[in-house]
Residue, then its C-alpha position, 0 to 999 in steps of 0.5 A: x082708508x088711505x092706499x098708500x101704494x098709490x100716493x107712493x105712484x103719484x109721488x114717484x111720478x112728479x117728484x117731491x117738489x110738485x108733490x107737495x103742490x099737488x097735494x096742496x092744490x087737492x086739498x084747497x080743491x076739494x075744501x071747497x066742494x066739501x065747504x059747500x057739501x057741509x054749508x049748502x048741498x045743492x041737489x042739482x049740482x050733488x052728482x057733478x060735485x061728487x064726480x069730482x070730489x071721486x076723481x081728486x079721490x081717486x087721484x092722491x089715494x083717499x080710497x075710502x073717500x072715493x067709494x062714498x063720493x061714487x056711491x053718492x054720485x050714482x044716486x044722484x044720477x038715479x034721481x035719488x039725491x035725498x039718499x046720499x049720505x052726506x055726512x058720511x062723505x063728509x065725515x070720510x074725508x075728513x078722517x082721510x085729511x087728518x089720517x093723510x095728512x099725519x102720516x104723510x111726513x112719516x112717510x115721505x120724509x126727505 
């Protein structure tokens, strides 16, 4: 769900410091796209939401999370916005925050 290997990469490149803020800054991020995914998807803005809502993915490892936000995307992009399974993403990432957030303090302890 999580690749650890590439959250270890982004924390040895900016450091300790700044990673808590990019980690801080990710989260606040994509709770806003999520909080509008969960309250009021708009179709004609699905396949730029998840496009970015991939790449944040993508950026601080939540594997899983971005794999549903790609598929998601596609089908926006195929005119197949009513078949995206939004609360799978939804629920994917909810489930990476919590896994993420619990073992990341393990993990990077100073």
């Amino acid at each position: 769900m999580i690749d650890w290997d590439r959250v270890s990469e982004l924390y040895e490149q900016v450091g300790a410091e700044d990673f808590e803020e990019v980690v801080d800054l990710f989260l606040e991020e994509v709770a806003e796209v999520i909080d509008t995914l969960r309250l009021d998807p708009q179709a004609s803005r699905l396949e730029a939401d998840l496009h970015f809502l991939k790449g944040s993915a993508l950026n601080l490892g939540f594997a899983d999370f971005s794999d549903k936000c790609s598929t998601g995307e596609r089908q926006a992009a195929q005119g197949q916005a009513d078949q995206i399974d939004i609360g799978g993403i939804i629920g994917s990432y909810d489930a990476s925050r919590n896994l993420f957030c619990n073992e990341l303090t393990k993990r990077f302890a100073a």
